[in-house]
N, C-alpha and C positions, 0 to 999 in steps of 0.2 A: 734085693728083691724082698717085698715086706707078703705076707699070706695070711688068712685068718684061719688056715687048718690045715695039716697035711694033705700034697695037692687040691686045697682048695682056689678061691680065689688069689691070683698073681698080684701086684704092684711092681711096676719098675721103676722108678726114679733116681734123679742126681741129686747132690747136694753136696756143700763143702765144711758139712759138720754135721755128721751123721747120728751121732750122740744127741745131738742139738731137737734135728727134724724129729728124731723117734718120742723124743720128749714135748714137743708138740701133739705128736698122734696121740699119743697119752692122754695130755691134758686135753684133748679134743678144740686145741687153739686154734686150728686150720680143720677148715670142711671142704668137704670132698671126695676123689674115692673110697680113697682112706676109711675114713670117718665114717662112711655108707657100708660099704662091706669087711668094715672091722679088720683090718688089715694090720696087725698089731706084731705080729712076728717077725723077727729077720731072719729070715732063711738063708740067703745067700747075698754076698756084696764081694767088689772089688775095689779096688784102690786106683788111683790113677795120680800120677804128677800133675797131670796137665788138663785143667778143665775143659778144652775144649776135645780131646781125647777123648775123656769121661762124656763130656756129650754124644759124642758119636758115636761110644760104646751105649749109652745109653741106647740111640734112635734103632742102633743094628740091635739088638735085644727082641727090642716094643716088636720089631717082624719077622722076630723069627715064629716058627709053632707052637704051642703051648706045649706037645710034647719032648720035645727040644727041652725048651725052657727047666719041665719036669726034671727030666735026665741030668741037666747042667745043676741044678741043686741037689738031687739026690747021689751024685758025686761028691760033692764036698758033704754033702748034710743028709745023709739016707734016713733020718728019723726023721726030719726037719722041726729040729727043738728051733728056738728063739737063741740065736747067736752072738746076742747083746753083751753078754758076760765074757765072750770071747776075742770081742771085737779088739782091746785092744793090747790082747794080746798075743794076738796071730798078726803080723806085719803086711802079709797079702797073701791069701789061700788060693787065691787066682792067679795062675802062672799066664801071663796070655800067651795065645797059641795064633793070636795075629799079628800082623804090623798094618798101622793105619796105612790109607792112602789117602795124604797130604800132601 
């Protein structure tokens, strides 16, 4: 989840190089939410093995309630610095608390 301020605007997205896309939003090489509402922080992510997973982790995310959402990163990240510096060195701060149904 990318934000441009504490609880401010949300982003949710996938990707299979996360270092990669943040470096994009950066350079402002892709337009779009992003890019509109300055969505430049990583507040919270997880990892997934399996991209189709990580999708569906995604789609369940995008509906849940923003306050939800809130709560799920101020768990892992109650300040909500930019988590870029930590990324890779935390293996996955997200324990999941589901199992898909596949």
């Amino acid at each position: 989840m990318l934000s441009n301020r504490p609880r401010g605007v949300i982003y949710i997205g996938v990707t299979s190089d996360l270092l990669g896309r943040l470096s994009q939003y950066d350079q402002e090489l892709t337009k779009g939410f992003v890019t509109k509402y300055g969505c430049l922080l990583l507040v919270w992510y997880e990892r997934h093995d399996d991209i189709e997973i990580a999708i569906q982790r995604e789609k369940s995310l995008k509906r849940y309630k923003r306050e939800w959402k809130v709560n799920l990163i101020e768990e892992l990240n109650p300040t909500w610095l930019d988590m870029r510096d930590v990324f890779q060195d935390k293996d996955n701060p997200f324990q999941p608390r589901f199992k898909p149904k596949f």
